[in-house]
C-alpha positions as CSV (number, residue, x, y, z in Angstrom):
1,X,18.9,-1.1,10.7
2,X,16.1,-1.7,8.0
3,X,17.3,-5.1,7.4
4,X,18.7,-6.0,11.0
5,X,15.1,-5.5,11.9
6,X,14.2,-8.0,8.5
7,X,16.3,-10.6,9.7
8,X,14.8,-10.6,13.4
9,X,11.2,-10.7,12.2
10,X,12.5,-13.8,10.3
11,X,14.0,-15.3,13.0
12,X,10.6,-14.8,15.2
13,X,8.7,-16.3,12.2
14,X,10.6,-18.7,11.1
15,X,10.0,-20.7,14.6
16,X,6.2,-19.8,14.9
17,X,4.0,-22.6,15.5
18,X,1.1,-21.8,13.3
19,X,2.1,-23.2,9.8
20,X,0.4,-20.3,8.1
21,X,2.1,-17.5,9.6
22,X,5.7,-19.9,9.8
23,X,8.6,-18.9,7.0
24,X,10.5,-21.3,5.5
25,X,14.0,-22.5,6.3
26,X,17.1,-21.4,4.6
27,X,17.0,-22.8,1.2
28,X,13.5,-23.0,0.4
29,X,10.7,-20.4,-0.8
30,X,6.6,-20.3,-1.0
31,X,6.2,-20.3,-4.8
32,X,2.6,-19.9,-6.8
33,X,3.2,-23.2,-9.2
34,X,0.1,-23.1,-12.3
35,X,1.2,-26.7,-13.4
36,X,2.5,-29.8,-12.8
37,X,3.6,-32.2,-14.4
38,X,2.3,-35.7,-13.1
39,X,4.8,-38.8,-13.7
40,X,4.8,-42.2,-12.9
41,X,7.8,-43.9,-11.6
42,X,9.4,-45.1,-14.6
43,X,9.3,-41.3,-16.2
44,X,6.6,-41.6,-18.2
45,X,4.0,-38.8,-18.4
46,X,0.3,-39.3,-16.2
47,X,-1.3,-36.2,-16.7
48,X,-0.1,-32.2,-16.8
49,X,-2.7,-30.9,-14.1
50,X,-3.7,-27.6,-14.2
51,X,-3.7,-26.2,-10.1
52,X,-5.7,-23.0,-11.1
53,X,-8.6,-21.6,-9.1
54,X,-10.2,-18.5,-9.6
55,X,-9.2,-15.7,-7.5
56,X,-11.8,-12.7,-8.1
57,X,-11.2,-12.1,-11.5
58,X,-7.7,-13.5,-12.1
59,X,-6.7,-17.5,-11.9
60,X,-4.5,-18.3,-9.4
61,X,-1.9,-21.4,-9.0
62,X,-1.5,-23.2,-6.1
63,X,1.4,-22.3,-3.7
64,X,4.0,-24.8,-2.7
65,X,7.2,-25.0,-0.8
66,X,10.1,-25.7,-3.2
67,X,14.0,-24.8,-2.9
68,X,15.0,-21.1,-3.1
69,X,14.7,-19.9,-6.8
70,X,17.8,-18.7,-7.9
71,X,18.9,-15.3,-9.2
72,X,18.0,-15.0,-13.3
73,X,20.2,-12.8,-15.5
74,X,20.1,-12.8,-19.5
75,X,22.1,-15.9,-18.9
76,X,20.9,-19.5,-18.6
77,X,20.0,-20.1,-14.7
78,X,18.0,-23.0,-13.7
79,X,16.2,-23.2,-10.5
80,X,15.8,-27.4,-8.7
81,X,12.9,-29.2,-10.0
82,X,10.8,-26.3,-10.7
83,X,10.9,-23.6,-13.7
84,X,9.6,-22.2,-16.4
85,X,7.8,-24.6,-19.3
86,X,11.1,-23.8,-21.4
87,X,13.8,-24.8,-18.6
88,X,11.0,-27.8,-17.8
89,X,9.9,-28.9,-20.9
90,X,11.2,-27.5,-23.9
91,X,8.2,-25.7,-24.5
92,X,8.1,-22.7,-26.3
93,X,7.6,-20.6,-29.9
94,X,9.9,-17.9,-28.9
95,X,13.4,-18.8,-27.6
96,X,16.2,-20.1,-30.2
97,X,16.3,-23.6,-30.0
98,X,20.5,-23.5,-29.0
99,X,19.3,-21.7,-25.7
100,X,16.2,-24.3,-25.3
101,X,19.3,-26.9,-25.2
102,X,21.2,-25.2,-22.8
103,X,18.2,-24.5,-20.7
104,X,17.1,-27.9,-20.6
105,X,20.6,-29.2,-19.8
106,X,21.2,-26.5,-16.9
107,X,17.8,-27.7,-15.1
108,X,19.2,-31.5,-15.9
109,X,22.0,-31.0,-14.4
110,X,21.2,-29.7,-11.0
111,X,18.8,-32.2,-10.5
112,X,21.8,-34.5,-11.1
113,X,23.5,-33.1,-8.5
114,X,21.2,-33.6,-5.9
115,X,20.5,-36.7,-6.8
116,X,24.0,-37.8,-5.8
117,X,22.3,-36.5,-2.6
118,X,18.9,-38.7,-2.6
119,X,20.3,-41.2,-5.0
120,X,17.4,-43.9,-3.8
121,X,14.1,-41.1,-4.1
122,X,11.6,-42.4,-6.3
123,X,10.8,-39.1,-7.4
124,X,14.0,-37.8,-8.6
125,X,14.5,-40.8,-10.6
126,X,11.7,-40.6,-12.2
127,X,11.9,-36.9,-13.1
128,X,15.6,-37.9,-14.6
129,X,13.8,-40.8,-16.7
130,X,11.8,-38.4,-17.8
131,X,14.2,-35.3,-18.8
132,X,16.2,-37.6,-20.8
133,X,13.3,-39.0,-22.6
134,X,10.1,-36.6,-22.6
135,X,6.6,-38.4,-23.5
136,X,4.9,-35.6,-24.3
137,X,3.1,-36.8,-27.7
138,X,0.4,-37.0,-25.9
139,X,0.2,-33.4,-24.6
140,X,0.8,-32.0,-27.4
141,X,-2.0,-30.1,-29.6
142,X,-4.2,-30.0,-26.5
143,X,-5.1,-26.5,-25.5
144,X,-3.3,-26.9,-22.1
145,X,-0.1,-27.3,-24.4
146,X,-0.4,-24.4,-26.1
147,X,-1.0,-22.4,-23.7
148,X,1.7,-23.6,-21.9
149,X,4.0,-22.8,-24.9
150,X,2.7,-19.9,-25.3
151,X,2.6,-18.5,-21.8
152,X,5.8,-20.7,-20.5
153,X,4.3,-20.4,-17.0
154,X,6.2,-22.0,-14.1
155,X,5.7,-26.0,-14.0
156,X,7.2,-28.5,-11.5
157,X,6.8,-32.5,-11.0
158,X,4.7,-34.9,-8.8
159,X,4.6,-38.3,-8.4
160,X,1.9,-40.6,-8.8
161,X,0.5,-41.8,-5.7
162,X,1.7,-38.9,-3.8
163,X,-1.5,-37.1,-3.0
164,X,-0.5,-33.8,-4.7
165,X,2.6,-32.8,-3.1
166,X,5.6,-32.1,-5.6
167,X,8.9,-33.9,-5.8
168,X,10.9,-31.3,-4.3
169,X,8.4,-31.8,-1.4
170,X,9.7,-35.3,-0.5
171,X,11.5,-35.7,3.0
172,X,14.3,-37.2,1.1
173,X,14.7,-34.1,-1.4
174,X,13.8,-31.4,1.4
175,X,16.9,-32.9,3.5
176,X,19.1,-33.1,0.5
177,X,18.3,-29.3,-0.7
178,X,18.5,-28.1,3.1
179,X,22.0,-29.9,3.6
180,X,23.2,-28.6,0.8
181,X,22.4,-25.1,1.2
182,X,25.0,-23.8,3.2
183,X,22.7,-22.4,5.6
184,X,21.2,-20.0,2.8
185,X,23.1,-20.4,-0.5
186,X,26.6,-19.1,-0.4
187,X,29.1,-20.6,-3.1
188,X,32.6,-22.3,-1.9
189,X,34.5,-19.5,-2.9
190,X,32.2,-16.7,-1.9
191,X,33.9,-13.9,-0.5
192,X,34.5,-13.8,3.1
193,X,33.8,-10.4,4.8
194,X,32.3,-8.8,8.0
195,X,28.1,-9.1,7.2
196,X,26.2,-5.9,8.3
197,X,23.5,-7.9,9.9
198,X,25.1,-10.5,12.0
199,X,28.2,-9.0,13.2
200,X,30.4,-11.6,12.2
201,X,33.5,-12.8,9.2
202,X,30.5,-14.7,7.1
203,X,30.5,-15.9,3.6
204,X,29.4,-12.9,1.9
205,X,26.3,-12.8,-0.5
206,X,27.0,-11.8,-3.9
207,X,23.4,-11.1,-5.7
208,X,20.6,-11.0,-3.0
209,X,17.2,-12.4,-3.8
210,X,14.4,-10.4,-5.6
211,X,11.8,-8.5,-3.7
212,X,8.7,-9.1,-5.4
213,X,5.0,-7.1,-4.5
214,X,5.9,-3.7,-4.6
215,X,3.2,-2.0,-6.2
216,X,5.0,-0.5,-9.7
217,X,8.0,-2.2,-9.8
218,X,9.1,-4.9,-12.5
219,X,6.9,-7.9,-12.1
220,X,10.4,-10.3,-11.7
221,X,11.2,-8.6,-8.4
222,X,13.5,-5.5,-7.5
223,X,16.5,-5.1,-5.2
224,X,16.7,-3.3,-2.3
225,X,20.8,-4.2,-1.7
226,X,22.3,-3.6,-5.6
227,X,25.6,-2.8,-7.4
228,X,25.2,-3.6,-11.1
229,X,27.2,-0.5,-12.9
230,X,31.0,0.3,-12.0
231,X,29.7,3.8,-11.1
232,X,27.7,2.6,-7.9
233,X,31.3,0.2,-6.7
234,X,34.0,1.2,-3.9
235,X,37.3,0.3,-3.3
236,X,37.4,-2.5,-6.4
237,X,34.3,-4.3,-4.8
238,X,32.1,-5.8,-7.1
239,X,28.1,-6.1,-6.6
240,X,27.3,-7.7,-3.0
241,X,31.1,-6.9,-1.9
242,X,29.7,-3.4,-1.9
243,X,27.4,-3.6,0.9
244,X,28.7,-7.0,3.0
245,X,25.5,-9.4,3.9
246,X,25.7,-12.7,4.6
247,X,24.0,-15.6,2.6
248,X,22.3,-16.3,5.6
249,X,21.4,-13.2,6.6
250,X,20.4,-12.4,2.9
251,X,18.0,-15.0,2.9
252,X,16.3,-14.2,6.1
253,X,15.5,-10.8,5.7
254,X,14.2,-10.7,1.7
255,X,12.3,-14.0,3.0
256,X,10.7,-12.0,5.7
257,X,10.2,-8.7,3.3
258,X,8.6,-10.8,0.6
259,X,6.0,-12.3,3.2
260,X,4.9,-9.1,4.3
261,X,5.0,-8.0,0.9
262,X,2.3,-11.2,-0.3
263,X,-1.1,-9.8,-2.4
264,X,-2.4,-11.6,0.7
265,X,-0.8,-9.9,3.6
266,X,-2.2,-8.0,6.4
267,X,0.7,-6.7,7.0
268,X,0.5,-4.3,4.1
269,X,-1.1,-1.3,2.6
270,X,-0.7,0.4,-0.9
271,X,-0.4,4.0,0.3
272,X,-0.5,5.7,-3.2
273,X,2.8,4.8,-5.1
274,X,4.4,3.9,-1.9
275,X,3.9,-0.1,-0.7
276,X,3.7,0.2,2.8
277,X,4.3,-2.5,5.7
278,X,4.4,-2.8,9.5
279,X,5.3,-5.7,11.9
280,X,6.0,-5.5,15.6
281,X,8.5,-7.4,17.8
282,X,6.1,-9.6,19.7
283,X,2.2,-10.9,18.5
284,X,0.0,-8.2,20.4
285,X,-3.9,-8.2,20.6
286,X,-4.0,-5.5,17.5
287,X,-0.9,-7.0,15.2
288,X,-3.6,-10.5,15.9
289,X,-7.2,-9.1,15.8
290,X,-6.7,-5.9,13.5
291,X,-3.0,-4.4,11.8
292,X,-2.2,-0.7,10.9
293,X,-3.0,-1.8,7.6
294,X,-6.5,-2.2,8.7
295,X,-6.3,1.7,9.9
296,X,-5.0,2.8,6.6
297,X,-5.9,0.6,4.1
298,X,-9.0,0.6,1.8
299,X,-12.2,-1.7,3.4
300,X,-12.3,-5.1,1.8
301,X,-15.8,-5.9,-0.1
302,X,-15.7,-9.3,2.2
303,X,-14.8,-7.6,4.9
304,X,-16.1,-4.0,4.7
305,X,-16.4,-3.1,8.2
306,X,-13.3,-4.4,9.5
307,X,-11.0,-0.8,9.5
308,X,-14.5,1.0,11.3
309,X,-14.2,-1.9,14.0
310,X,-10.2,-1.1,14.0
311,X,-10.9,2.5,14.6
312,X,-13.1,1.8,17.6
313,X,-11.0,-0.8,19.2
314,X,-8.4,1.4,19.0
315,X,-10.3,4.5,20.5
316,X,-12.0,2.4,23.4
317,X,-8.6,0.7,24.8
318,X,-6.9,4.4,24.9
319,X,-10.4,5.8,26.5
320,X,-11.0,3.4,28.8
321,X,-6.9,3.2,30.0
322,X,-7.0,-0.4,29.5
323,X,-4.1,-1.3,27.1
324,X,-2.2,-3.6,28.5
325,X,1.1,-2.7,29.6
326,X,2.8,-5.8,27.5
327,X,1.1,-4.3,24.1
328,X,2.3,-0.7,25.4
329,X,5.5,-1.5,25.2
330,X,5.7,-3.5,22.0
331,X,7.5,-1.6,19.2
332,X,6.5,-1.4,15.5
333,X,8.3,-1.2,12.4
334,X,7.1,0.6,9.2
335,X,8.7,0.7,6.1
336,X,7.4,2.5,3.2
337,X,8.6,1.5,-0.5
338,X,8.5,2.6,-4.0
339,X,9.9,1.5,-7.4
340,X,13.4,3.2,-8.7
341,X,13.4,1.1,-12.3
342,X,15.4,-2.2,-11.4
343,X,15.6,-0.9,-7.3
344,X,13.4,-0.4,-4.7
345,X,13.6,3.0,-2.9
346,X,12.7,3.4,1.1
347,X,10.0,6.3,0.9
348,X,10.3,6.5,4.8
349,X,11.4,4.0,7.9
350,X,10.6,4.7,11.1
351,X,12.2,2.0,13.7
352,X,11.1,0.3,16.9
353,X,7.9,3.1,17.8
354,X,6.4,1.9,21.1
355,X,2.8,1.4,20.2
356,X,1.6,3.8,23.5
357,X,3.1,6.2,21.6
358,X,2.1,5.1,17.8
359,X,-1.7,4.8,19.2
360,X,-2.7,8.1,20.4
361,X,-0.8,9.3,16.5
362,X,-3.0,7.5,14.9
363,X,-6.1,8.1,16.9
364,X,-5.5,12.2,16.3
365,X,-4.9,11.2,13.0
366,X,-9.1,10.4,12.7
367,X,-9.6,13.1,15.5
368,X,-8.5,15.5,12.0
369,X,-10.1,14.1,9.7
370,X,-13.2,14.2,11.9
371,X,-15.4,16.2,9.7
372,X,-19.6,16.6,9.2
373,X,-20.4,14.1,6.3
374,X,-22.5,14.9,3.0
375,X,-23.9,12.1,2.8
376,X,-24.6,9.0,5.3
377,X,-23.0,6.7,2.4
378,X,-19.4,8.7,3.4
379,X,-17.2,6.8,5.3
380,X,-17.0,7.8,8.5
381,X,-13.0,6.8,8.6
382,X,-11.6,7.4,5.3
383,X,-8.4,5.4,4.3
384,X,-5.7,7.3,2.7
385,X,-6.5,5.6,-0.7
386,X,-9.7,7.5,-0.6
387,X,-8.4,10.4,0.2
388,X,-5.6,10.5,-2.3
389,X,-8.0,10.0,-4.8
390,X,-10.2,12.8,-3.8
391,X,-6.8,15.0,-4.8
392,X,-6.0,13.5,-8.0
393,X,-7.2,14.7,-11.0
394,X,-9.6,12.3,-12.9
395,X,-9.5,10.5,-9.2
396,X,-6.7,8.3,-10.4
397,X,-3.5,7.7,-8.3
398,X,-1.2,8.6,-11.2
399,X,-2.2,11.8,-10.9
400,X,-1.3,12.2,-7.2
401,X,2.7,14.6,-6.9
402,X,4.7,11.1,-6.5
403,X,6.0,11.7,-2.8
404,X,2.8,12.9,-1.4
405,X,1.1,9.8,-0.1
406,X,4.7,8.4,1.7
407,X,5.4,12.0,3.3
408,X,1.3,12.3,4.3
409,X,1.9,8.6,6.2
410,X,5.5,9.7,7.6
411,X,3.5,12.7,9.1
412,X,1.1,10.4,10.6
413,X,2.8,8.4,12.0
414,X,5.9,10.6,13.8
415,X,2.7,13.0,14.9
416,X,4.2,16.0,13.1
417,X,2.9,18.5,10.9
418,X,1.0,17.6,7.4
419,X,3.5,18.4,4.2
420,X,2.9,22.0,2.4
421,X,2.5,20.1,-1.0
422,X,-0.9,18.1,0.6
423,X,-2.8,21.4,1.4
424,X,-1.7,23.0,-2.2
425,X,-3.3,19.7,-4.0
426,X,-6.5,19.8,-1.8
427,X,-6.7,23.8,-2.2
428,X,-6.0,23.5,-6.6
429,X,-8.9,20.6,-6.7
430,X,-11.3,22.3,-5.1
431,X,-10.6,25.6,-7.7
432,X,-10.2,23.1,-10.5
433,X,-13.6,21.4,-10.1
434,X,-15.0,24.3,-8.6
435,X,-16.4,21.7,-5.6
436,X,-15.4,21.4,-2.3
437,X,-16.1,17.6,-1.4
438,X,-16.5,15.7,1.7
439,X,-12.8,13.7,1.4
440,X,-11.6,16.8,0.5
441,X,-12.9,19.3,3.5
442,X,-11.8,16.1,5.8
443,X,-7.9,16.8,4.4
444,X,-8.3,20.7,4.6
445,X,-9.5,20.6,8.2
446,X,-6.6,17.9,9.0
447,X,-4.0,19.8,7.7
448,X,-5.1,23.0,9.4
449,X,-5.4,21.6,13.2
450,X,-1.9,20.1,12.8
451,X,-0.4,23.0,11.1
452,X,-1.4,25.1,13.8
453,X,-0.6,22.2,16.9
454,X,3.1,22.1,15.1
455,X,3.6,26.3,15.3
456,X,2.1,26.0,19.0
457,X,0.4,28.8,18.3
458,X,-1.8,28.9,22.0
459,X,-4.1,31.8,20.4
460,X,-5.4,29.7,17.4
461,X,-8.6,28.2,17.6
462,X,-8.9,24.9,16.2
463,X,-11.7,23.9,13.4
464,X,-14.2,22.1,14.5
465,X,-16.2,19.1,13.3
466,X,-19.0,20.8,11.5
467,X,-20.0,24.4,11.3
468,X,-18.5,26.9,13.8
469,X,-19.9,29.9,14.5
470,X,-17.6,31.0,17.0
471,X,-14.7,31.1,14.6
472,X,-13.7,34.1,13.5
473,X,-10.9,33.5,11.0
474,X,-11.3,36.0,8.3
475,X,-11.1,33.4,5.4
476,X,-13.3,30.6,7.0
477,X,-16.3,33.3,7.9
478,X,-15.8,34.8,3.8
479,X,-16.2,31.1,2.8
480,X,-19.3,30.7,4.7
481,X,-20.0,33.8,3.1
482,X,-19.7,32.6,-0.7
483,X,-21.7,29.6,0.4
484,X,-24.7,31.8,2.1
485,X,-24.7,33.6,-1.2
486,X,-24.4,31.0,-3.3
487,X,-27.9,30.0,-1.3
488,X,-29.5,32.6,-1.9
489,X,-29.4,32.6,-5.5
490,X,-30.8,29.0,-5.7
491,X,-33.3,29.8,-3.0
492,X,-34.1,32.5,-5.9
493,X,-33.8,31.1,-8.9
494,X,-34.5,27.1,-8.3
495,X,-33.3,24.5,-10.6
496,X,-30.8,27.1,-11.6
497,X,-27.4,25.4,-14.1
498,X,-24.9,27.3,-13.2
499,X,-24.6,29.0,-9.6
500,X,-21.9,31.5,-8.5
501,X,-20.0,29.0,-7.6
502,X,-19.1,27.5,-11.2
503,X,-18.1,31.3,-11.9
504,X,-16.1,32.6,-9.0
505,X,-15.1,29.9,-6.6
506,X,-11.3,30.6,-7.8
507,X,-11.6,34.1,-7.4
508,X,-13.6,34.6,-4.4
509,X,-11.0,32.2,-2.7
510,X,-7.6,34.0,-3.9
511,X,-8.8,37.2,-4.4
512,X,-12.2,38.2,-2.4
513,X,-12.3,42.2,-2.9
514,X,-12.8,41.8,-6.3
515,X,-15.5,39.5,-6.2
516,X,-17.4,40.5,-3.0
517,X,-18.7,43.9,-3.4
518,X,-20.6,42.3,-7.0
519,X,-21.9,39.4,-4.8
520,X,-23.1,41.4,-2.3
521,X,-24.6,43.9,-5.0
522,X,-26.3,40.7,-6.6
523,X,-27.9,39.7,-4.3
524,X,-30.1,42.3,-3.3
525,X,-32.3,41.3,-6.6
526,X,-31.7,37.8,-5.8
527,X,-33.1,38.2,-1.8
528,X,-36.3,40.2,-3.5
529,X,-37.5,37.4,-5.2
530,X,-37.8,35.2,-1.7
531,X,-40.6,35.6,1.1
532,X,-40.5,37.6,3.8
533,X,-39.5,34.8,6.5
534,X,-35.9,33.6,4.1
535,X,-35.5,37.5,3.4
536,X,-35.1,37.7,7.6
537,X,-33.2,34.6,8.0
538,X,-30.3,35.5,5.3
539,X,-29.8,39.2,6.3
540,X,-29.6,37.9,10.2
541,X,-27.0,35.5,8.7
542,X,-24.9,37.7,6.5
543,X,-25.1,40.5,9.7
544,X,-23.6,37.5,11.9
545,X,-21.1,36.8,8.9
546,X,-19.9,40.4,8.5
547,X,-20.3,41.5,11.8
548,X,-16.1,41.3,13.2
549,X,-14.5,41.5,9.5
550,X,-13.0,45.0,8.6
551,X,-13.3,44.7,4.8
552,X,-12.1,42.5,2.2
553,X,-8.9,41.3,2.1
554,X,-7.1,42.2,-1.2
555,X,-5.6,38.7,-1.5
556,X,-5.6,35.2,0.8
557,X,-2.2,32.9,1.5
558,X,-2.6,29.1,0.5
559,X,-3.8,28.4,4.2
560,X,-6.5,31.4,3.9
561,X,-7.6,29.6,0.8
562,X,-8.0,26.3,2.9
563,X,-9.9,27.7,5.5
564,X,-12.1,29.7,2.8
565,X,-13.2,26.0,1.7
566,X,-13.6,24.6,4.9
567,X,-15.8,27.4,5.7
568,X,-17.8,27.3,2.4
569,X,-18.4,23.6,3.0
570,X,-19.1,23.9,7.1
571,X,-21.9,26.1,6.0
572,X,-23.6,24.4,3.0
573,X,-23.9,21.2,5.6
574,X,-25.4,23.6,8.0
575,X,-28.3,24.3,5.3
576,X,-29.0,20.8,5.4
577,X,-28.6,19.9,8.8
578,X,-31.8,19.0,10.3
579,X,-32.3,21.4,13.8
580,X,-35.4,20.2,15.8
581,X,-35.3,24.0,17.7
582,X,-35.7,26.1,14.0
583,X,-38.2,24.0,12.2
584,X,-39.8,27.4,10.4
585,X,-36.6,28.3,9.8
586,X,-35.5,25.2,7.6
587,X,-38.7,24.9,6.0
588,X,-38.1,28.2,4.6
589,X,-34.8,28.0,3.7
């Protein structure tokens, strides 16, 4: 199904009439080319040109359309008129000079053979005039030479006079490499077999093209479709034979996955360890003006409003009823995928959701998270980035239980409840750092509202946005409790270090009656110390506090202890809240 739905995004794309947006055809690939090597007819050597521009903080070549790469091994493998500087020129301090040879001669040759093709192109001639005699004295010793042999970054030809396109960018070449592909690359004797895909007896790929920009995996690409130990065969089947695709079929769908994959895309979002990306059947109105991605993914610095705006759209069109029945109906595809060594693994797939019903997920998704803010620098729509790094110790992704983030987004998504393992992080943070933070208080109050929706429980009253007084949950009213103590002292003892917090946040949230009765001991000589108008105000509060609990409970579950944060952080934001109606009050607390 995963890569039926692939091949039909291909299919879509591959006739789209926007040249940005349009894949290639069978037999060809977008490929990032550093340098190339500028020749005049007669082979001899113009300039090597350097297509680098800086990219942020990284240099970046120039990306050209050039015939399919094909699949390297520890064996020699040339790809047609493009390579590495040791296939291309010889060029290099580290390979044995026997395999430089037989490099050289393997790119040689298939150039040969598809010049039997083209025989009268310019530009294949003169690349052949100049494989079998290099003039590279001239190169050589210049700092672009040795960093090409010491880097052996990917180089490819151009002839002079051409304006900058490549050789394998000639009409004469493209129509000799797209005749001579088969139709996507299958050998003469490739094995015949029913493909999964199309339905139909097909030559049968044997080693499927590398997916490439998934976040963790090797930098040479990773297979989704693989058989490379006898343990993994059936039936005698060797490699592709395992898991029938066809060459054209093969092509089309890791084509479409690698474009969606691009460091470019909108069409993806790094969701912790798991690369993410989403598509739909048909362009709509959001897949064209904003993507999921947008929803999920961190803000760009260029673009730093762009997933607010998303949010907003989104809210208005379902508001207002206006979504037009054609984007209603249009189904989405997410994939979510993470490195397995030399494999890629499928964290979750969900197939062909209608986006009437993804929508109103995604918009209870922010309803959740909906939580009073801090500060007015916190974002008012967190992406799951942020978030997972408000879990993570040292707030560094690495940190972060590895399924977490893809199960979290699979929740999301299929509306269902939050995992277990996301409120136990959230919950051993806030003891560990002794803090209960804004990103933090928005996953606690997210998890609790959909717990609760996915037990029906009718009695339960959901948390709200910011402080809720009304809410008589034993363990949210015994955090607001910690927190009106913990308020007291600094009222009492301003510009104090170390607060109650630092010393019994863990305890008072796992195990209140043995903390409790002390606090509430302490605090009488804390509540001497302030005047007569706080003195008022706290008691009134702690009475309100107290008034329907019936002692202290011995121990709280994992969700008590969730609610006991939520509650401590509902009412420190309610200390700071500015209230227009209680002006003496807030100036004297």
């Amino acid at each position: 199904m995963i890569l039926q739905a692939l091949a039909q995004l291909y299919e879509r794309r591959s006739l789209d009439a926007d040249p940005a947006k349009r894949l290639p055809s069978p037999g060809l690939e977008d490929k990032e080319i550093p340098f190339v090597v500028e020749l005049r007819t007669d082979g001899s050597v113009v300039q090597i040109r350097d297509t680098r521009m800086l990219d942020g903080k990284k240099l970046r070549g120039q990306t050209f359309l050039v015939p399919q790469a094909v699949k390297k091994t520890s064996g020699v493998a040339a790809n047609l008129l493009w390579d590495t500087a040791e296939y291309v020129l010889g060029a290099s301090t580290k390979a044995k000079p026997e395999r430089l040879k037989d490099q050289q001669q393997a790119f040689k040759q298939r150039i040969l053979d598809l010049a039997e093709r083209a025989p009268d192109d310019a530009g294949l001639q003169a690349v052949l005039a100049f494989l079998t005699e290099p003039q590279l004295d001239a190169q050589q010793g210049t700092p672009l030479w040795d960093e090409l042999v010491l880097s052996n970054p990917v180089v490819s030809f151009e002839l002079q006079g051409d304006g900058g396109n490549l050789v394998c960018q000639r009409a004469a070449v493209v129509s000799a490499v797209l005749n001579g592909s088969s139709g996507g690359g299958a050998s003469a004797d490739a094995m015949q077999a029913m493909c999964l895909i199309e339905g139909q007896v097909l030559p049968i790929e044997r080693l499927h093209t590398a997916i490439k920009g998934v976040w963790g995996a090797q930098s040479s690409g990773a297979n989704i479709v693989s058989f490379n130990l006898d343990a993994f065969n059936s039936y005698g089947k060797a490699q592709g034979g395992n898991a029938p695709v066809s060459a054209r079929a093969a092509f089309a769908y890791t084509t479409a996955l690698n474009a969606l994959l691009e460091r470019d895309s909108r069409n993806r979002v790094q969701v912790g360890d798991s690369s993410t990306v989403f598509w739909a059947d048909a362009e709509t109105r959001f897949d064209s003006e904003f993507t999921l991605a947008d929803f999920f993914g961190e803000p760009k610095p260029d673009q730093p409003d762009r997933g607010r705006d998303a949010v907003k759209a989104l809210y208005q069109a379902l508001r207002s009823g206006q979504l037009p029945a054609a984007e209603a109906s249009t189904r989405f595809y997410v994939l979510g995928l993470a490195p397995n060594a030399a494999r890629i693994s499928v964290r979750f797939w969900l197939p062909g959701i209608s986006f009437a019903e993804l929508a109103p997920r995604i918009q209870q998704h922010f309803d959740d998270l909906r939580t009073v803010r801090r500060f007015d620098s916190d974002l008012e729509h967190p992406s799951l980035f942020r978030l997972l790094s408000s879990l993570a110790l040292q707030g560094k992704l690495d940190n972060v239980p590895p399924r977490l983030a893809g199960e979290w987004m699979r929740s999301i998504l299929e509306g269902s409840v939050l995992p277990a393992v996301l409120l136990n992080t959230a919950v051993m943070r806030c003891k560990a750092e002794r803090d209960v933070s804004y990103l933090r208080a928005c996953v606690l109050k997210a998890w609790l509202n959909r717990h609760a929706r996915g037990q029906q429980a009718s009695d339960h009253q959901h948390f709200k946005e910011e402080l809720d007084m009304s809410q008589e949950e034993p363990a949210y009213r015994l955090g607001r409790l910690f927190a009106t103590l913990e308020r007291i002292q600094e009222q009492a003892q301003p510009g104090i270090n170390a607060t109650i917090r630092d010393r019994f946040y863990g305890a008072a949230s796992t195990t209140p009656v043995a903390v409790f009765t002390t606090l509430l001991r302490l605090k009488n000589a804390h509540l001497k110390k302030l005047t007569q108008g706080q003195l008022i105000h706290f008691e009134r509060l702690i009475g309100e506090i107290l008034q329907p609990l019936q002692g202290f409970p011995r121990q709280l579950a994992l969700a008590e202890q969730g609610q006991f944060a939520l509650g401590y952080y509902h009412q420190r934001q309610a200390f700071y809240a500015k209230r227009p109606d209680d002006q003496q009050d807030n100036k004297e607390v």
